[in-house]
Residue, then its C-alpha position, 0 to 999 in steps of 0.5 A: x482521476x486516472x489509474x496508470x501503469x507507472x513508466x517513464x513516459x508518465x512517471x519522473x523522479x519530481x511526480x511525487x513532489x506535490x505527494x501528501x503523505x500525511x497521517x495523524x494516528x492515535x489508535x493502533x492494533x496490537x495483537x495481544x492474547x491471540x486477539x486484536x485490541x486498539x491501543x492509544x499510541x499516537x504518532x504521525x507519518x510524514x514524507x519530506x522531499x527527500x523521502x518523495x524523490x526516494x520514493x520516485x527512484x524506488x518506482x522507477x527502479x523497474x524492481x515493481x509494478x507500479x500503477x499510479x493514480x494521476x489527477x491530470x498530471x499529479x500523481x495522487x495515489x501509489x500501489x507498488x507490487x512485487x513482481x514474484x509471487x510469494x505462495x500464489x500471492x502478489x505482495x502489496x510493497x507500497x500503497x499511499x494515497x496523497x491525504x488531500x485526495x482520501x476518501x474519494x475511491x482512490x485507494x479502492x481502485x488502486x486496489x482494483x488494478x492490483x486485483x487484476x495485475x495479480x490475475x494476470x500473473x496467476x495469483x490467489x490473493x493479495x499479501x500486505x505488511x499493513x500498518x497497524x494504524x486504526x484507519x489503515x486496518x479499517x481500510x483494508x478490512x473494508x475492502x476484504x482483507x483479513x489477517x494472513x493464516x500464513x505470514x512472510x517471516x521477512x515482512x514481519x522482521x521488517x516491521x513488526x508491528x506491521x499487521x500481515x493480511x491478505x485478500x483472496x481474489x479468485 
């Protein structure tokens, strides 16, 4: 497994079409009384073809930075972040690893790269509107992200029951 910065000599509208992204939730967090409690609320994410290519166009955008996990040539795990810094934080717009190749380090070192893209550009941390599913918070607690004391009133009219987290990295 290689991580890459995503261009048009290794990335193309078909790159995501072998994708999984595949999740089965039962548990949710929901903020209630000031505090964090998992809620059963079942639900299941998927992407059909059509959301894969979307996808594939949004990388190729040039609107990201975009760095891929590829398995030879199939690409098994995306970060995509937003050029601009919001408050001396890179945001995390899109972070997937396909399911037939979790837990198996990808999304740490995906995680990794954008740790080192946001030094570059002079950030503090790294901003994510994470789904509130109980495996994803858990992932992301994990690698050292906590709920933002200062969160982006865009990201949370987009999905507001996204959890707002950050994780410093200097």
């Amino acid at each position: 497994m290689e991580i890459k910065l995503a261009d048009k000599n290794n990335f193309g509208r078909n790159s995501l079409n072998d994708f999984r992204r595949y999740q089965e939730v039962k548990n949710v967090y929901r903020l209630k009384d000031g505090q964090l409690r998992l809620v059963y609320n079942p639900f299941t994410e998927d992407w059909d073809d059509e959301r894969r290519i979307e996808k594939a166009e949004e990388i190729l955008s040039g609107q990201y930075v975009t760095y891929c996990a590829f398995e030879g040539n199939r690409v098994v795990g995306e970060i995509m972040l937003l050029p601009r810094l919001n408050k001396d934080r890179l945001i995390i717009d899109s972070f997937h690893v396909s399911s037939d190749y979790r837990r198996r380090g990808i999304g740490r070192a995906l995680l990794d790269a954008a740790r080192q893209e946001a030094l570059k550009r002079g950030a503090h941390a790294l901003y994510a509107s994470c789904c509130s599913a109980e495996e994803t918070i858990r992932f992301y607690t994990a690698m050292g992200f906590r709920r933002s004391a200062d969160p982006i009133a865009s990201c949370i009219e987009d999905e507001p029951y996204d959890l707002q987290m950050e994780c410093k990295i200097i």
